[in-house]
C-alpha positions, -999 to 999 in steps of 0.1 A, spaced: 132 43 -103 121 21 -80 84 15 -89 80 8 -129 54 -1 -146 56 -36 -146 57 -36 -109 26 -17 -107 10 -37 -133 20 -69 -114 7 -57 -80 -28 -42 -94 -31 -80 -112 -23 -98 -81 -46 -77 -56 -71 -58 -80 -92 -78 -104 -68 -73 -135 -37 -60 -142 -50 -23 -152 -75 -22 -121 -59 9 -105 -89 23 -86 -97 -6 -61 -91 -2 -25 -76 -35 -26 -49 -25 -53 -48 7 -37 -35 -6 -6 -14 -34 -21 6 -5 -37 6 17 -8 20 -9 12 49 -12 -14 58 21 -17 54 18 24 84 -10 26 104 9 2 105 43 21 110 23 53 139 4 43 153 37 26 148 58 60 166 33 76 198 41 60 194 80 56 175 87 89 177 124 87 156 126 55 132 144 67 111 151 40 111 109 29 98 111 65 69 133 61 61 113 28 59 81 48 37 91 72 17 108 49 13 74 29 6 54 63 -22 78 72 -36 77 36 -33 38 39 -50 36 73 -76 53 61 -86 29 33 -83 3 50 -109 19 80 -130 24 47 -129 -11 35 -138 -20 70 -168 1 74 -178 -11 38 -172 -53 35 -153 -70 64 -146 -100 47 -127 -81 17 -110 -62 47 -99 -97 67 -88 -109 29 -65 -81 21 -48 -75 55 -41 -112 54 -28 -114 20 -1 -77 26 1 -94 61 -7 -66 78 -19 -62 117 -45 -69 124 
């Protein structure tokens, strides 16, 4: 599998504010974002998956909506997290 534990645990400790902080937007988003890359790059070999498609876009739209929360909610933890995923914007 592509997404173990470890990986997880090592994405929550470098976005969230340990290594078992699951439920920030921040750590949310960090994973999101990985799981994001790893369908992408995936798609681009099997580009008639269309139900890896529907996931994708599902995750994008789940994505894009915490990050419009974390907008609303504090800017600069907003500016801070789509500057460390380097994300647009």
């Amino acid at each position: 599998m592509y997404l173990t534990s470890e990986k997880k645990e090592e994405l929550f400790s470098q976005y969230g504010k340990s290594n078992k902080d699951t439920g920030s937007v921040e750590s949310q988003v960090a994973l999101f974002s990985y799981r994001i890359a790893h369908l992408t790059e995936h798609l681009k070999k099997n580009h008639k998956d269309f139900a890896t498609q529907r996931s994708l876009i599902k995750l994008v739209g789940k994505r894009r909506a915490l990050l419009d929360y974390m907008k609303k909610r504090d800017i600069e933890r907003y500016r801070a997290i789509v500057k460390a995923l380097n994300l647009r914007k």
